[in-house]
N, C-alpha and C positions, 0 to 999 in steps of 0.2 A: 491613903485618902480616897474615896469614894470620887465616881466619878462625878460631874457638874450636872448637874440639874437641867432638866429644859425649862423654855422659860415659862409654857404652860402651867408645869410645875412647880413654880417658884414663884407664883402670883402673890400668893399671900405674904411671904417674905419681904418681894418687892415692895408692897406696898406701906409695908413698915419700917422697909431700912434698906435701900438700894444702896449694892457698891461702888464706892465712889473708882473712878478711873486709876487712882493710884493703886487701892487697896483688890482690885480685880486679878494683875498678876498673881499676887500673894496668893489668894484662895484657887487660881488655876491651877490644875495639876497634869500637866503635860507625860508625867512618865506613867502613868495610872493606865493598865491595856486597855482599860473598858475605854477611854478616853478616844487613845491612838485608834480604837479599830472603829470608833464612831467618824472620825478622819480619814481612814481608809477607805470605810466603804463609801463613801462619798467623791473622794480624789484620786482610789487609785482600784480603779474598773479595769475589766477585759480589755477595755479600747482606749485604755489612756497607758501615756509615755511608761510610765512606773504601773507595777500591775501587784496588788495587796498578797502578801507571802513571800515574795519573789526575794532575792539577794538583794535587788536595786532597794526592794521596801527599807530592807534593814541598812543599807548602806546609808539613804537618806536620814532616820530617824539618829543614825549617828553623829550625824552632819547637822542635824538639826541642835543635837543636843550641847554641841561644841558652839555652834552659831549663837544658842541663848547664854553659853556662858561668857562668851567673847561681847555681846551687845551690852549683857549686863556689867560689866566691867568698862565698856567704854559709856555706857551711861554715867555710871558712877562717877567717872571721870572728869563731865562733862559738865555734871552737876556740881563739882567743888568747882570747877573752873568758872561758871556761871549759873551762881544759886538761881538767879532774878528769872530765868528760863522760862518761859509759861508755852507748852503745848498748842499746837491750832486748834482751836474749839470748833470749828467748821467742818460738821461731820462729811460733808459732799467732799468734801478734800481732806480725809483722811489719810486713805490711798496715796495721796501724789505725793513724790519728794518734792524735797527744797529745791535739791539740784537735782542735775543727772545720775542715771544710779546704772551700773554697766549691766546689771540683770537685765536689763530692757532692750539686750542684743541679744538674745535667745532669739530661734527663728521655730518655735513653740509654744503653741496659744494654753495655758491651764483655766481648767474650767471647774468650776467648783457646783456646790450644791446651789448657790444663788443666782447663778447664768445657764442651769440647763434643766431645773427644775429637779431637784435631786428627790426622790421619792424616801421616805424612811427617817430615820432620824437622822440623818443627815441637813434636811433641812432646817432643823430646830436647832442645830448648834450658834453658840451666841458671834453675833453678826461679826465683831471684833476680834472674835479668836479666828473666825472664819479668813480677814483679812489676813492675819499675823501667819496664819499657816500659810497663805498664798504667798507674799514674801519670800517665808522660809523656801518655798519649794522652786520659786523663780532664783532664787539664790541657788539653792542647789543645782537645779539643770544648768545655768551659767558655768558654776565650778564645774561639771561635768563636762559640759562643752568646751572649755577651755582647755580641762585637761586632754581631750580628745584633739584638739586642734594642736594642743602642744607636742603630743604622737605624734601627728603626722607631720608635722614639720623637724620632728627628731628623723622620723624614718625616711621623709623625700632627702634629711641632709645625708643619712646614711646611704641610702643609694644612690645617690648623684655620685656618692666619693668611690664606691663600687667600680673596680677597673673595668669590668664592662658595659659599665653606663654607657658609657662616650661609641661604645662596638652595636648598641640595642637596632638603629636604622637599617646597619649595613646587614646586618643579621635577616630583618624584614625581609631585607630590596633581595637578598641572594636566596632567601628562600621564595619569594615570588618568582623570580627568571629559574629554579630550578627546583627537584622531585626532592633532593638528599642535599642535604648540607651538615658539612662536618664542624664544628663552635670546639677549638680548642683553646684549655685556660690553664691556669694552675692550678690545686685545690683553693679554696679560697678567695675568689675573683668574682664571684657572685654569679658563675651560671645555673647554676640547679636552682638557685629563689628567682633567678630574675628572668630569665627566657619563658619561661610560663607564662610570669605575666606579660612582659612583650607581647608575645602572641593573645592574650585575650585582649590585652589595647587594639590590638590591630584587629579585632573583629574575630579571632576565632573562637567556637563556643565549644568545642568537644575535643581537649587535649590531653589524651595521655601521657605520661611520663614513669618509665620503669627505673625503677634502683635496686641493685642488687641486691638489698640487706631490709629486714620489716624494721628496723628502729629509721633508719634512712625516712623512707615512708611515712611515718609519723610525725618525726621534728619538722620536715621539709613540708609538708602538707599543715601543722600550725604554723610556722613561721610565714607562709605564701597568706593562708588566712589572716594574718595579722599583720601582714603588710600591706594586703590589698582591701582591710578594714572591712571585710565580709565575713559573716558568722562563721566560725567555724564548723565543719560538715556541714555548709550549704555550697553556697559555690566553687569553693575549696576543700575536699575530701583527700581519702586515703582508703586502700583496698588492700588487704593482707588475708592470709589464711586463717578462719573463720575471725575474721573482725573488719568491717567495713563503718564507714562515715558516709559513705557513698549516697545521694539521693537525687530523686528527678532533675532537682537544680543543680546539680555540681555541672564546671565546667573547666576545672581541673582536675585530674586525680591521679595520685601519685600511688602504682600500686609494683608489687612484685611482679619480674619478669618470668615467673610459674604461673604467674594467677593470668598474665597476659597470653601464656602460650593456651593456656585450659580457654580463653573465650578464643582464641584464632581456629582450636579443635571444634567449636561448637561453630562459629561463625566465621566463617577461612577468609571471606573478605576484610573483615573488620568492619563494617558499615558504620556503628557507632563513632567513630572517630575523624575527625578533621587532618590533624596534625600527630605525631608519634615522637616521644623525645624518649632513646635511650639513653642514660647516661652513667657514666662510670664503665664505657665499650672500654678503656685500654685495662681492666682488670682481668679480663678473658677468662671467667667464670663460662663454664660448659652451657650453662644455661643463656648466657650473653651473646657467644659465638654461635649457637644454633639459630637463636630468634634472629640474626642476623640475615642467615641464611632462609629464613623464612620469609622475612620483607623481603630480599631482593626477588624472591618468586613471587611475592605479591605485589610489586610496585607496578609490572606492568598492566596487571589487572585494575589498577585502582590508579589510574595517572591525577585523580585527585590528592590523594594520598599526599601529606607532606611528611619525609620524616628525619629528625635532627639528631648527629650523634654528638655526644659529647662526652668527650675525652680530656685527662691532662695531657699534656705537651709529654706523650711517648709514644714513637711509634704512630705519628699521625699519616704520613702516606699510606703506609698499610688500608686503613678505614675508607680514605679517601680511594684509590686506587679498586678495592675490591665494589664501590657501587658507580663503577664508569666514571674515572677520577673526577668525585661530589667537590666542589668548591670548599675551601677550609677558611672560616673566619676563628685567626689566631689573637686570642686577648692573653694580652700582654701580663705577666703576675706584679705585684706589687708587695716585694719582700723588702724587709730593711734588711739591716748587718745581723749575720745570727756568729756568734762564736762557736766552734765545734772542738769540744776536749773530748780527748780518748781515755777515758780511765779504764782500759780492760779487767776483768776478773781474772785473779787467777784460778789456775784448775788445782780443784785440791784431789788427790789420789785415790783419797778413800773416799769419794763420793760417789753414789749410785743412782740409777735412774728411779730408783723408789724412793729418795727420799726428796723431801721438799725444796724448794729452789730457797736458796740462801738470802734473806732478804738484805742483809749489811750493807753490799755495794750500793742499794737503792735508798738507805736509809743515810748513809756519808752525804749522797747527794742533798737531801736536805738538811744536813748540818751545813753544808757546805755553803747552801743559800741563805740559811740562818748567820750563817759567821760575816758573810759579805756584801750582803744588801740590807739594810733597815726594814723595816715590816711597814715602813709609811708608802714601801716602793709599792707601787701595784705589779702583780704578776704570776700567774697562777703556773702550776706545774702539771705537764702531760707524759704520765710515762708509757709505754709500749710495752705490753709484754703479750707471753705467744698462747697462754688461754686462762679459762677459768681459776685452774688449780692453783699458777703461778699467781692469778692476781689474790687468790683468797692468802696463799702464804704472806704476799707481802702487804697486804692490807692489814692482817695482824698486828705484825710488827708497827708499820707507819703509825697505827690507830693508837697504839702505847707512847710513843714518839708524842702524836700530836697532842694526846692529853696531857705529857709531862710541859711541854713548850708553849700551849694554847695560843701556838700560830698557825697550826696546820688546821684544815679539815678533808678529812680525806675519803673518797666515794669512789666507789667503783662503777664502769661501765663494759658492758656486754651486752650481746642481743638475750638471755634467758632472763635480763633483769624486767621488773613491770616498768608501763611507762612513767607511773609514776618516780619511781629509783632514780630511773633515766634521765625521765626530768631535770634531778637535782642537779646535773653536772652543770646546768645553763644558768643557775643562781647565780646570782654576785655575795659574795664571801663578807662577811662582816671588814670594816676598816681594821687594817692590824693583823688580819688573818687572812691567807692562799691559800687557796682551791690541791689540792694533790691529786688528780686524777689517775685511777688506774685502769686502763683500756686497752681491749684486744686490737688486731687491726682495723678496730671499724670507725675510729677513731681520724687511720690516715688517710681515708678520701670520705667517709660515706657521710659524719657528722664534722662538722666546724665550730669548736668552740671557743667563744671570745675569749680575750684576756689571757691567753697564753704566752708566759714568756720563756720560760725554759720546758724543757722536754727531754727526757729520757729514753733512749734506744736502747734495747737490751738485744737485740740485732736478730732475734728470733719471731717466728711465725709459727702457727698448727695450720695443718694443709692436706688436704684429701688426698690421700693416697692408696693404689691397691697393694694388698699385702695377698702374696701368691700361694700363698701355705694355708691362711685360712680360706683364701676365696673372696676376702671382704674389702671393703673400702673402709678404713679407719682414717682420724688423723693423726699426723705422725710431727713432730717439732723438725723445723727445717733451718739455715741460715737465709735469711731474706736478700735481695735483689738490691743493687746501687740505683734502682729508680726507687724504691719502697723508700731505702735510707732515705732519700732526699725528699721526698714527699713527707716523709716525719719530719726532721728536720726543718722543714719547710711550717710548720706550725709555730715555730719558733718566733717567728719572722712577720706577722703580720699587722699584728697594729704595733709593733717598736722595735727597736733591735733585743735581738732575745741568745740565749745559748742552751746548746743543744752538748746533751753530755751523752758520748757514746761507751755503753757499755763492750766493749772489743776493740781490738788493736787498731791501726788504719790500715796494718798489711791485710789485714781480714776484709775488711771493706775494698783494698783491691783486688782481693780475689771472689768477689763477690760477682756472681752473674749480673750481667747488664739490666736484662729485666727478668721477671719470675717467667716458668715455663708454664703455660697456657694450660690450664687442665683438663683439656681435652686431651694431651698427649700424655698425661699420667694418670688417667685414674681409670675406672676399668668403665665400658662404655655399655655394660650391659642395660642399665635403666635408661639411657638414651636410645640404642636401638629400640627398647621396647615401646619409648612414647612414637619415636620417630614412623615403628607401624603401626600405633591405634591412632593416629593425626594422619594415616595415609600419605603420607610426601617421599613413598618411593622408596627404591633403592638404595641404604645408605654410604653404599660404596661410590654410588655419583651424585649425592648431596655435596649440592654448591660452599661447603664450606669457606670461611675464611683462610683457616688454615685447615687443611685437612687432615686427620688422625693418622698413625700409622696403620696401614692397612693388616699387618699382624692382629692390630687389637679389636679390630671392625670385625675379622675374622672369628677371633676367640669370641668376642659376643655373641656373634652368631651363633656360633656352632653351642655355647649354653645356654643359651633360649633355649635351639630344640632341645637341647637334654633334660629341660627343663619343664619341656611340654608348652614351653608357649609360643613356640613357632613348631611350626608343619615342615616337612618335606620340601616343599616348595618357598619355604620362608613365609606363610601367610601367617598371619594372628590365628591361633587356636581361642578359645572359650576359657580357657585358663590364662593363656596370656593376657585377654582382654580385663579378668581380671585382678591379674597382675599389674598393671598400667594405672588400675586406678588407685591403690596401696602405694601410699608415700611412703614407703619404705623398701629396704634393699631387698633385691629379686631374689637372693636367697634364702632369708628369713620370709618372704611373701611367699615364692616357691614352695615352703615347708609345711609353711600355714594353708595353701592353696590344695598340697598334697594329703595332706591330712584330713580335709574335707572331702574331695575327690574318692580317697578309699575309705573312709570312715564314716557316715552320715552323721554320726552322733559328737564328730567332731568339729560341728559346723561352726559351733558357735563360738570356737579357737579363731576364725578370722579376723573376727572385729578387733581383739584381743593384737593382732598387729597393727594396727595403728596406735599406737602407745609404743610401739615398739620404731620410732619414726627417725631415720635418719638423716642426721644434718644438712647432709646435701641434695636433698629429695627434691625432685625436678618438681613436685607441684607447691614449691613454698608459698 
């Protein structure tokens, strides 16, 4: 249908056969675009609430469309119920309800083409339809608002029940009387969303917070934006290597502790920052334990400086102790009952490290929750496993599984995945159907995913290690730590009682290290020395460490720098080490790349070519 006429144009019409009130709907055609954009550009401008193109546009016009079909059916209705009905004829009171109408609790004025003097054809829309859309759209922002009010009273109940709610003052009051304050919790207890905010309630505007991992970064940085109902990437950011949210307004930002050690290089005071919250210190990532070492040589400089560590409940005197025993506010975790069954694998003989990890044991487990819980239960499944390869095997299989049974649906998570992928692990699962997560360890402090009821240990991790034959740093599968077990396990446990099925024996798990060894003390310290001299902080043999390396291996770094050409005689940074320092990638692959240039001129343009070449543990993530 063509769009309406203006009434200019429809003079002659009029004057022969005006429509009557009833027969006007009929001939309006509200889905017609010529229509909707003559509406638009009238109601929804640069400076109005809804702005014409926008998502908000279309979300409205969808709302509007459901709105007429709903009115027209309670009209309908309304009319068998009482034919005799006759409409107010009093066009001045057109507009007014009967009664009270809850649209009229909007704290948002709309302005039309007839209150602000709309220029174009906006003005010549007919006076009545003019009303009907006003209406519709005080209706809509209503529903809007409601919906938005009803977030935030989900989200105050959800973090009021946060075991750290009730810890947020004491946290304040001990970070005002003091420089360092240690917040330990269990995963899960709400410090990494909610200490942020604390502190911007309490007035501060420039807080940092490092996490070890870029997916970390991300979730935590939307989730802080959406719970403190600020745009995302405005006052709420994130900073990771090459992708930033970051803007003049942020006054949170959640970035990698690489990306923080590269501004202390350029900027050694920090001046930018109020407050500094690292967290995820008991993981003792080389990169966590240095930066550590670098605030305590910065605190005295900067006695403004606040800065928060925050740890699970392992090994907390340690943190405390090393920055002139910092006060420790311990929140308390809030687990239910988890069941812990040991179903070990057996070892088959003829299996070898080339072939792919057996997916069966992992696939019993969801028959097993198939055979014994109803699909009405709610409860999604977290398994553990130690990298990529093992999760693509057993995602195969699951993915067969779940389309034979269409109760599963099953996604994998790792940091190489987009955020988008990522994402999906936070969806809620259709009724009838659980989540199967499959997750390297980033799963058991760095993300928190709801609705976990059972979880999977397969009792294995990948973990940096030097390997002395080639020179390199690879990752190698290792048996994990009785703090790790329990911190999976621990995901079991949080919003119900849950059970945790451990793939290995419990004799296994008793001979499991207390906690993992610090990698500082295993992996070769060559790219550390090297930032540690293009950041100038000295000597690394009396760098303030928390725990300090063996000094063998401070040695051996040394001594292949110079061999290397990027330390001098005297230990200074050469021109080739400098850079070496700034190639996020291992010194001997940069080494090679660096040499090749050096004697070759025409093999300059081999350098770039190592960044691509970038390894996973690269101190400037």
């Amino acid at each position: 249908m063509p769009p309406p006429r203006r009434r200019e144009d429809r003079g002659h019409r009029d004057r022969h056969q005006a429509p009557s009130e009833e027969e006007a709907p009929e001939k309006w055609d509200w889905s017609c675009p010529e229509t909707r954009r003559l509406f638009e550009d009238a109601f929804f401008r640069e400076e109005d609430y809804i702005r014409q193109g926008s998502e908000e546009c279309q979300k409205f016009w969808t709302f509007f469309e459901r709105l007429q079909r709903f009115q027209h059916l309670k009209t309908t209705r309304k009319e068998e119920k009482d034919p005799g009905h006759s409409k107010d004829s009093i066009p001045a009171l057109a507009d007014l309800p009967l009664t009270y109408d809850p649209r009229y609790r909007i704290n948002l004025s709309v302005l039309g083409p007839d209150t602000r003097g709309s220029r174009g054809l906006g003005r010549n829309l007919p006076r009545e339809r003019v009303s009907e859309f006003r209406r519709a759209l005080l209706h809509y922002l209503d529903f809007g608002q409601k919906q938005a009010f009803g977030r935030l009273a989900k989200l105050q109940r959800e973090r009021a029940a946060l075991p750290i709610a009730q810890y947020g003052h004491r946290i304040l009051k001990t970070l005002k009387e003091h420089q360092v304050v240690v917040v330990a919790g269990d995963t899960g207890c709400g410090k990494s969303t909610q200490v942020p905010q604390y502190l911007l309630a309490a007035g501060f505007s420039h807080v940092a917070c490092t996490q070890p991992r870029r997916i970390a970064c991300i979730s935590l940085a939307k989730r802080v934006g959406f719970e403190s109902l600020s745009q995302y990437g405005s006052q709420v950011g994130y900073q990771i290597r090459f992708e930033s949210t970051r803007s003049a307004a942020t006054k949170i930002v959640f970035l990698t502790v690489g990306l923080l050690l590269r501004q202390i290089q350029r900027e050694p005071s920090l001046p930018q920052y109020q407050v500094l919250i690292v967290d995820e210190v008991h993981e003792r990532h080389l990169h966590n334990d240095f930066l550590l070492g670098v605030l305590r040589r910065l605190l005295p400089m900067r006695p403004d400086l606040k800065v928060i560590l925050m740890s699970a409940t392992i090994n907390i005197s340690l943190f405390s102790s090393y920055f002139g025993h910092a006060p420790v506010v311990q929140v308390p975790g809030r687990l239910f009952p988890i069941t812990v069954v040991y179903q070990p694998i057996e070892a088959e003989p003829t299996a070898s490290k080339s072939e792919k990890l057996d997916p069966r044991p992992f696939l019993r487990v969801l028959e097993a929750i198939d055979n014994k819980y109803p699909p009405e239960e709610r409860g999604d499944l977290l398994v553990f496993l130690s990298g990529m390869a093992e999760i693509s095997a057993v995602l195969e299989a699951a993915q067969t599984y779940a389309s034979h049974t269409q109760r599963w649906v099953v996604l994998p998570l790792h940091s190489a995945l987009s955020v988008a992928d990522q994402d999906k692990v936070f969806d809620v699962a259709p009724p009838g159907v659980r989540k199967c997560i499959l997750s390297t360890n980033i799963a058991e402090t760095s993300v928190t995913i709801d609705g976990i009821r059972f979880v999977v240990d397969s009792g294995k991790v990948k973990e940096m290690s030097y390997d002395p034959q080639a020179k390199l740093q690879r990752l190698q599968e290792f048996w994990i730590s009785q703090a790790s077990a329990e911190q999976r396990k621990g995901r079991a446990g949080r919003t119900g009682p849950g059970v945790c099925f451990r793939l290995y024996a419990e004799s296994d798990y008793d001979a499991f290290a207390p906690y993992a060894v610090p990698e500082i003390r295993r992996v070769a310290l060559d790219a550390l020395v090297l930032q540690m001299k293009s950041m100038s902080v000295g000597d690394p043999r009396t760098f303030p460490f928390i725990e300090p390396p063996p000094p063998a291996s401070l040695e051996t770094a040394i001594l292949y720098l110079r061999d290397q050409g990027a330390l001098d005689s005297s230990e200074a940074l050469t021109p080739i080490g400098s850079l070496l320092a700034q190639l996020p990638v291992d010194v001997v692959i940069g080494g090679g790349r660096a040499g090749a240039s050096r004697v070759r001129s025409e093999k300059k343009v081999k350098i770039p070519r190592a960044f691509a070449v970038c390894q996973p543990g690269a101190l400037w993530t």
